[in-house]
N, C-alpha and C positions, 0 to 999 in steps of 0.2 A: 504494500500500500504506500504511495506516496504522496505525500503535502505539497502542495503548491508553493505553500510559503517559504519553501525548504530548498526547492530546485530553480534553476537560472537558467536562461539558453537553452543548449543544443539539447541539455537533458530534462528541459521539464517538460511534462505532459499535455496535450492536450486537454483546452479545459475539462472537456466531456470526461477524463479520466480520472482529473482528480478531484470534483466536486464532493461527491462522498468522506472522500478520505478530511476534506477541511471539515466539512459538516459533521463528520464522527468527532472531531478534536474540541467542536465549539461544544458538541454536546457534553462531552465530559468537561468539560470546564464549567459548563453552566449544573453539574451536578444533574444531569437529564437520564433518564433510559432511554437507548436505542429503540425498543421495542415502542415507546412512542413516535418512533419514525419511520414508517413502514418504507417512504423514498428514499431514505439510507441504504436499508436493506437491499432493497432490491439494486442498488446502484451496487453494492459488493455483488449479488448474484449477478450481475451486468458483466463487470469488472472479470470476475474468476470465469465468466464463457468467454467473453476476450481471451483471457488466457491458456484456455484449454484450448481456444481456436488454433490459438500462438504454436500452440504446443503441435497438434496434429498437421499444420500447413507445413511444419519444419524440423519433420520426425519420421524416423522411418521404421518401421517395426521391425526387430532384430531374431530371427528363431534359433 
């Protein structure tokens, strides 16, 4: 997961990828449940099929 606020340039992400990840930080700060934010959630399940995408486009299965 990474922050926005964290990364510069060539390495940060597209907003679309790290909106969740600021929004998980503001809510523990503000003392919130996540489970109050069902559009969190579902931006990590967004998030981890991007990744699984990531994985299968540039993987090859080994027997």
């Amino acid at each position: 997961m990474y922050s926005s606020r964290y990364l510069h340039g060539k390495h940060k992400p597209l907003p679309n990828q790290w909106y969740f990840a600021d929004a998980l930080i503001d809510i523990y700060k503000h003392n919130e449940s996540l489970l109050d934010h069902p559009e969190i959630v579902q931006g990590f399940i967004e998030n981890n099929n991007r990744i699984l995408d990531y994985i299968h486009q540039h993987s090859k299965v080994v027997d």
